[in-house]
VOVO-703766 format. One record per residue (C-alpha): residue in one letter; x, y, z. Coordinates in steps of 0.05 Angstrom, whole numbers, plus 5000, padded with zeros to 4 digits. Layout:
# VOVO-703766
+------+------+------+------+
: code :    u :    v :    w :
+------+------+------+------+
:    A :    X :    Y :    Z :
...
+------+------+------+------+
//
This chain:
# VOVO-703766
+------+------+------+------+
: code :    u :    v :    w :
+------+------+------+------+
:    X : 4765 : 5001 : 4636 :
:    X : 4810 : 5059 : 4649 :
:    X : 4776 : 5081 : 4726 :
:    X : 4798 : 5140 : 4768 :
:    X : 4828 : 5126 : 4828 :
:    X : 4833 : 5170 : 4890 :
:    X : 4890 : 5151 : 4947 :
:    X : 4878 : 5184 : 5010 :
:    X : 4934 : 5166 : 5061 :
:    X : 4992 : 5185 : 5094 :
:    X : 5055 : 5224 : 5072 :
:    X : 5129 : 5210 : 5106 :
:    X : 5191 : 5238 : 5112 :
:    X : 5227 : 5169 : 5113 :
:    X : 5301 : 5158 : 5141 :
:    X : 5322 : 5098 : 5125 :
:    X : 5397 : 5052 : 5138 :
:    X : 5406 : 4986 : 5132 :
:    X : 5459 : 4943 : 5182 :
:    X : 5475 : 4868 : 5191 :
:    X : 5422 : 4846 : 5236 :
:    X : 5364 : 4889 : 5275 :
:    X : 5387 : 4915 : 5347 :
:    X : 5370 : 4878 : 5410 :
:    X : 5339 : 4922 : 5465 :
:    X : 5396 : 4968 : 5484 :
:    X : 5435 : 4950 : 5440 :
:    X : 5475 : 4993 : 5388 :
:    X : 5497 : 4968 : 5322 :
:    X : 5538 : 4999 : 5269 :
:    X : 5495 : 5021 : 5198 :
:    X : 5504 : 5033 : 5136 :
:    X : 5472 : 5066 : 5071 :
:    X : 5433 : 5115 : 5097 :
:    X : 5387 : 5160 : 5058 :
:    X : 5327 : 5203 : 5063 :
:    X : 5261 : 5209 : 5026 :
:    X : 5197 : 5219 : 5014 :
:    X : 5148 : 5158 : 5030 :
:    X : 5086 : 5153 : 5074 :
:    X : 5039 : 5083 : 5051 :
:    X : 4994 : 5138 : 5020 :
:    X : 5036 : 5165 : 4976 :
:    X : 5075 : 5103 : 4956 :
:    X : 5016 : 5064 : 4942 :
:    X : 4997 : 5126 : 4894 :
:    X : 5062 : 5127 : 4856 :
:    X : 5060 : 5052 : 4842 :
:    X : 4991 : 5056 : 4812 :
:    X : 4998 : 5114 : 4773 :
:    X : 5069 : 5086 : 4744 :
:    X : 5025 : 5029 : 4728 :
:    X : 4986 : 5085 : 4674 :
:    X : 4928 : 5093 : 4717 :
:    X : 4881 : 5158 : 4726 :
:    X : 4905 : 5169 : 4800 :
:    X : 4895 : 5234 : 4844 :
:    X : 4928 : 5228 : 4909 :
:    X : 4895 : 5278 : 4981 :
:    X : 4945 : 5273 : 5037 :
:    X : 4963 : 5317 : 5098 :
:    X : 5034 : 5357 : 5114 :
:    X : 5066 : 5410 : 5154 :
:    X : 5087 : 5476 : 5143 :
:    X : 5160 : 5450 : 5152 :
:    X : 5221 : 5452 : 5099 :
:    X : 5199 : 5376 : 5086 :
:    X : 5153 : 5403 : 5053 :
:    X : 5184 : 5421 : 4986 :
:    X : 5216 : 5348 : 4982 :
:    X : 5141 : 5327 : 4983 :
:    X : 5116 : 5369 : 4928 :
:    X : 5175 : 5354 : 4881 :
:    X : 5157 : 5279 : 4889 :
:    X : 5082 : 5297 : 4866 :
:    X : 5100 : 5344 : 4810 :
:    X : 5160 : 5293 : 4792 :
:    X : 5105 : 5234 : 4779 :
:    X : 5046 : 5272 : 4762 :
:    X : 5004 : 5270 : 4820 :
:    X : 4999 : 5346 : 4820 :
:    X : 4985 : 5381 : 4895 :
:    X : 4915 : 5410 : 4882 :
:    X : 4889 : 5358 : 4932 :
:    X : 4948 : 5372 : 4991 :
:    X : 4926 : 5406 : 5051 :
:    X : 4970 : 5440 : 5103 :
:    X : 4975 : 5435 : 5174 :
:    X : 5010 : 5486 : 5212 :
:    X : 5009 : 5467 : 5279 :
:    X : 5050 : 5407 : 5275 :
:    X : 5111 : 5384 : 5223 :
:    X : 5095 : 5331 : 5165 :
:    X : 5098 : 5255 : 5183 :
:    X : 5156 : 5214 : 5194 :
:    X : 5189 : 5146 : 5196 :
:    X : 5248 : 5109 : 5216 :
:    X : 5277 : 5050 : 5172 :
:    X : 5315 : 4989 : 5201 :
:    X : 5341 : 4954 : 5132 :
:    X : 5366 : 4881 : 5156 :
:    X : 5366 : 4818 : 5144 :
:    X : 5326 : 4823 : 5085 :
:    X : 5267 : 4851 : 5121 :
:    X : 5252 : 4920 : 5159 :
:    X : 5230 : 4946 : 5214 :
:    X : 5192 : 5017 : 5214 :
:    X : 5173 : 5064 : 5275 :
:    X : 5125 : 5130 : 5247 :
:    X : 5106 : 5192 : 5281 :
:    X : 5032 : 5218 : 5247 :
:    X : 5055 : 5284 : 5249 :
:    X : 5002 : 5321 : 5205 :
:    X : 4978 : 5248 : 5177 :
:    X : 4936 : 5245 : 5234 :
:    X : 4905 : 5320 : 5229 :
:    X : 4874 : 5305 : 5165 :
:    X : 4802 : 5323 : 5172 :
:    X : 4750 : 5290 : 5144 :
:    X : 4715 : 5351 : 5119 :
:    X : 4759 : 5373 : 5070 :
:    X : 4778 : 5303 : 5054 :
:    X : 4691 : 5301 : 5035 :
:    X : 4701 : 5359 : 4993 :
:    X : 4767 : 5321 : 4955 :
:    X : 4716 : 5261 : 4938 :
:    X : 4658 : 5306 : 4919 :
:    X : 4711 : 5337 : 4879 :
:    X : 4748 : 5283 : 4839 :
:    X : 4684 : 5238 : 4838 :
:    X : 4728 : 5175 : 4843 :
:    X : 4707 : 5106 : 4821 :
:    X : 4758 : 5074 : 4878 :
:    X : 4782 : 5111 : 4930 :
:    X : 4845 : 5077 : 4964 :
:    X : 4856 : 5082 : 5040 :
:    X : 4914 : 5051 : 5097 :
:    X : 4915 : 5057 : 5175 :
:    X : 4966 : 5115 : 5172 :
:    X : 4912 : 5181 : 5175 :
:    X : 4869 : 5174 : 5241 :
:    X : 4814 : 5118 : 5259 :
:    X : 4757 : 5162 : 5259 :
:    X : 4764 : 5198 : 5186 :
:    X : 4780 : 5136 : 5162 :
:    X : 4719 : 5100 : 5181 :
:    X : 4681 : 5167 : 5163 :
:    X : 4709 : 5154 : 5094 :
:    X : 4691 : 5086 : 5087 :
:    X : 4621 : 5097 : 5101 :
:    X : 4611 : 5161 : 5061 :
:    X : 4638 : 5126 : 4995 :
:    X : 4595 : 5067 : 5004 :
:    X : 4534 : 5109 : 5008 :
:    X : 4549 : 5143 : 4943 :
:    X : 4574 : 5077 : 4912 :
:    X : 4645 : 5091 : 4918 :
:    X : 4691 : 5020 : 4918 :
:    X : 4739 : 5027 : 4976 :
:    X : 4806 : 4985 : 4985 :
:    X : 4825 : 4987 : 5049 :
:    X : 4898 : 4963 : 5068 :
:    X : 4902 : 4945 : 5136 :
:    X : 4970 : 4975 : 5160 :
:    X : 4988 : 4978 : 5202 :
:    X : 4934 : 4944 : 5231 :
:    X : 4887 : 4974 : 5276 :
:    X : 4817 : 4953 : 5302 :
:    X : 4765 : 4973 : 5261 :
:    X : 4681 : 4970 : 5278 :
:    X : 4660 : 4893 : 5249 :
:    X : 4601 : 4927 : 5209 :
:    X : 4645 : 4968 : 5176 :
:    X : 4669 : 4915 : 5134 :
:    X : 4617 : 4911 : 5096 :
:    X : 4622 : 4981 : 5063 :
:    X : 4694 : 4943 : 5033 :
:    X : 4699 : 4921 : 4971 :
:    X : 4770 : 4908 : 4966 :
:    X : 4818 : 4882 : 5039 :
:    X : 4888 : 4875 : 5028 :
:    X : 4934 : 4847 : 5084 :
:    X : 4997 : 4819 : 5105 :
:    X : 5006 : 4754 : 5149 :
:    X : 5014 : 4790 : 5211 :
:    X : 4946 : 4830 : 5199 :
:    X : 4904 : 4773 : 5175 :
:    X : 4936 : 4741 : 5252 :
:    X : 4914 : 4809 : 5292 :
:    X : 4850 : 4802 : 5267 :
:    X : 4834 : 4727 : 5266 :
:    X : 4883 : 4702 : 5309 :
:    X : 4905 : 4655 : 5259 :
:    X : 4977 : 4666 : 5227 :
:    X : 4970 : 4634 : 5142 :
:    X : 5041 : 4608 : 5129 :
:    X : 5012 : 4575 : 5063 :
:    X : 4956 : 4587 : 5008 :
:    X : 4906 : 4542 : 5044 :
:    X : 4919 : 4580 : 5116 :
:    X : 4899 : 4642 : 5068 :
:    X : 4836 : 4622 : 5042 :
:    X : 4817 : 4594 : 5104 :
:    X : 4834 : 4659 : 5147 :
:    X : 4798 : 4701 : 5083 :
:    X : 4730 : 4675 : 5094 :
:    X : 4734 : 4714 : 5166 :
:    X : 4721 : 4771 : 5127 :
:    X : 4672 : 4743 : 5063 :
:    X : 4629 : 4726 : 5124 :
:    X : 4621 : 4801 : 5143 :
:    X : 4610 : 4828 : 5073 :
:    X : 4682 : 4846 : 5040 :
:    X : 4667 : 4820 : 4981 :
:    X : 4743 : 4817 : 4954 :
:    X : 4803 : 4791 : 4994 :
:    X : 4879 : 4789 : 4984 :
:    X : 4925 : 4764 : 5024 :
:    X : 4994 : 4773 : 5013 :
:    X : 5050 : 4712 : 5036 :
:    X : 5125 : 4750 : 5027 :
:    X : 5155 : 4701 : 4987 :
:    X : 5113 : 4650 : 4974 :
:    X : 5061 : 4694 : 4941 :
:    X : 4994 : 4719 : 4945 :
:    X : 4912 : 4693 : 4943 :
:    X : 4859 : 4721 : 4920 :
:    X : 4782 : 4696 : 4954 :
:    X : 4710 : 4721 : 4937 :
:    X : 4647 : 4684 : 4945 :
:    X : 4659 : 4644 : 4878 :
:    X : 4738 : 4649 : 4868 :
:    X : 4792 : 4628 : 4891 :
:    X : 4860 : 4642 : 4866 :
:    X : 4939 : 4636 : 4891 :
:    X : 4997 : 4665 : 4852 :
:    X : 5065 : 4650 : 4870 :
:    X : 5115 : 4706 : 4883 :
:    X : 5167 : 4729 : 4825 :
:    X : 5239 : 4715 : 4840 :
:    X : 5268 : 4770 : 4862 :
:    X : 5349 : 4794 : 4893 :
:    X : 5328 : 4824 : 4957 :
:    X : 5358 : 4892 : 4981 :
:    X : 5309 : 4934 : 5016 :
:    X : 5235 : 4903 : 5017 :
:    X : 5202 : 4981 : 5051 :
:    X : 5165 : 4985 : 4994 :
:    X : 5148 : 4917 : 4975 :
:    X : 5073 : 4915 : 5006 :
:    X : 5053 : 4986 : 4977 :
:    X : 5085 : 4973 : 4906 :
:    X : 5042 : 4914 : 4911 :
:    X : 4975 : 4945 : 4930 :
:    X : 4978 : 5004 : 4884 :
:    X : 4993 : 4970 : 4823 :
:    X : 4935 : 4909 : 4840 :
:    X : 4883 : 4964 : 4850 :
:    X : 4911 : 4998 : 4789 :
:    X : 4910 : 4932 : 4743 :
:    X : 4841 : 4920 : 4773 :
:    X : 4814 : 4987 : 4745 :
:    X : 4851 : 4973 : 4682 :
:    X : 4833 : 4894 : 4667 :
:    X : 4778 : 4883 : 4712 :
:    X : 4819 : 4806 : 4717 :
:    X : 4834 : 4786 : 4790 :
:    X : 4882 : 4734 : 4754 :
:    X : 4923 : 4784 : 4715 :
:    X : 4924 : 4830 : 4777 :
:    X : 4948 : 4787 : 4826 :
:    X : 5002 : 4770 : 4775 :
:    X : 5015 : 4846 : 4757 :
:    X : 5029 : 4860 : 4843 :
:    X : 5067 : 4799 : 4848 :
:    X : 5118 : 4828 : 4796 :
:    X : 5112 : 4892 : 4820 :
:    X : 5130 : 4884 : 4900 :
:    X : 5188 : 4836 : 4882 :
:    X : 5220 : 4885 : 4828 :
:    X : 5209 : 4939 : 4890 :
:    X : 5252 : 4896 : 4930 :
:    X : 5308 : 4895 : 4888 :
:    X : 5327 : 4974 : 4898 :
:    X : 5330 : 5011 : 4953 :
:    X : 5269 : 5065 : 4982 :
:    X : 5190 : 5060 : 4961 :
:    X : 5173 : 5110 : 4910 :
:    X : 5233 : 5105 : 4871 :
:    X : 5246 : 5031 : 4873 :
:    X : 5171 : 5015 : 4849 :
:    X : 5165 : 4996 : 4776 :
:    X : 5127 : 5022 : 4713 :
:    X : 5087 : 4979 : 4676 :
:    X : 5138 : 4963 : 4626 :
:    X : 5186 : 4937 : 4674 :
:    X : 5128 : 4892 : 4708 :
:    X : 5109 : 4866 : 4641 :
:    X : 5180 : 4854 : 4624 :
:    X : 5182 : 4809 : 4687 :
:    X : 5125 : 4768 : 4676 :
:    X : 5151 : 4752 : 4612 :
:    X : 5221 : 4734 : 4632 :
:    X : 5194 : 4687 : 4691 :
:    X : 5141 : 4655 : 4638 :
:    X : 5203 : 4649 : 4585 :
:    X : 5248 : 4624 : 4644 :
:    X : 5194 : 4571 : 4667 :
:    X : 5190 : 4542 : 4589 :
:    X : 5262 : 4532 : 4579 :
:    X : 5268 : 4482 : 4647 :
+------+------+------+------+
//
């Protein structure tokens, strides 16, 4: 079931440092570590699927800025090519700004050309690659996004959406989704209901099985993930894992589920494939670099299974 995949999102310039604890409001604290890279949710959800041995294209949005090369060294580096890049030059390609503490992060972005993306040549990249899933985040502007969404479900198109950060979306669009991914604090902004557990999950899921998704995922951080359609229900618990810099944890996680999806076409063996794949992410620091192949998330499924036998 080896499907083509088409991520259109955002592309970064991340810098990232890690320190002790985040700063209070006015406060300075000393950091550590620093580094910068290429990220952008787009982009790192496209690395992690196609490290996971999918057929991936990836369409994205930068500026005419010396960033620039750093980007298209990342996409020749791990075969996403740059046929499908366009170029803005009225404004600099996107970036962020990486807390690292306490075993968590905080992230402030600015668009930059993320958010001149236009929807018409973005048509002409679907037209083009004549996707079977086509892969989407909140990082590119509201109205292509939703323009996307609904031109993909009238040509039959499966869209995963991944709601971050999250931003308020039109309540019939959901039903042009096949495929929601979010976080705790997502599934809260747009329920108003916070899951701390499996059950919270599957009860805060059916919000949207009620408006036509037809596939939910919630992830939990450490406690796992769930999976909820009309007739399934399934929780997988998260993958031990030595926490040093969880940036890319979510995106490792959604590429490689969509990309095991395509693959297996087994919710089960997906879940577990994105469980592995965010925790190993954790465990080194940046997004595109610190996601795993498929090797190293099969390797990890088997030591936890092997692990779990010998208690």
């Amino acid at each position: 079931m080896n499907k083509r995949i088409l991520v259109i999102g955002s592309i970064n310039i991340d810098l990232s440092i890690a320190s002790s604890c985040f700063p209070k409001k006015g406060e300075t604290v000393k950091g550590k570590d620093f580094f910068k890279t290429v990220g952008g949710k787009g982009l790192n959800q496209a690395v992690a699927a196609h490290k996971f041995g999918q057929n991936v294209c990836f369409c994205g949005n930068i500026g005419f800025d010396h960033d620039a090369a750093m980007v298209y060294e990342i996409l020749e580096r791990y075969g996403l090519g740059t046929e499908h890049i366009k170029r803005d030059g009225q404004t600099h390609t996107g970036s962020a700004i990486i807390v690292r503490a306490e075993e968590d992060n905080a992230i402030i972005i600015d668009e930059g050309a993320n958010g001149t993306l236009d929807f018409g040549s973005v048509r002409e990249t679907i037209d083009s690659v004549a996707p079977d899933y086509v892969m989407l985040q909140f990082e590119l502007s509201h109205e292509v996004n939703m323009n996307i969404i609904r031109y993909c479900y009238d040509r039959g198109i499966k869209v995963v959406l991944n709601t971050a950060p999250a931003s308020d979306m039109e309540e019939e669009v959901l039903k042009c989704i096949d495929t929601l991914i979010l976080n705790q604090t997502e599934v809260e902004y747009y329920t108003g209901n916070y899951p701390s557990s499996e059950t919270e999950a599957f009860a805060a899921s059916q919000y949207f099985l009620d408006r036509g998704v037809v596939h939910v995922v919630v992830t939990l951080g450490d406690h796992g993930s769930i999976y909820a359609g009309k007739e399934k229900r399934i929780f997988q618990k998260a993958y031990k894992s030595n926490v040093i810099d969880s940036t890319g944890a979510g995106d490792a996680f959604t590429g490689v589920y969509v990309s095991a999806i395509s693959k297996y076409g087994d919710v089960k063996k997906a879940l577990q494939f994105a469980n592995a794949a965010g925790g190993l992410t954790c465990e080194k620091n940046g997004a595109i670099i610190a996601s795993p192949t498929y090797r190293e998330i099969e390797n990890k499924i088997l030591e936890e299974e092997n692990n779990e036998k010998s208690v």
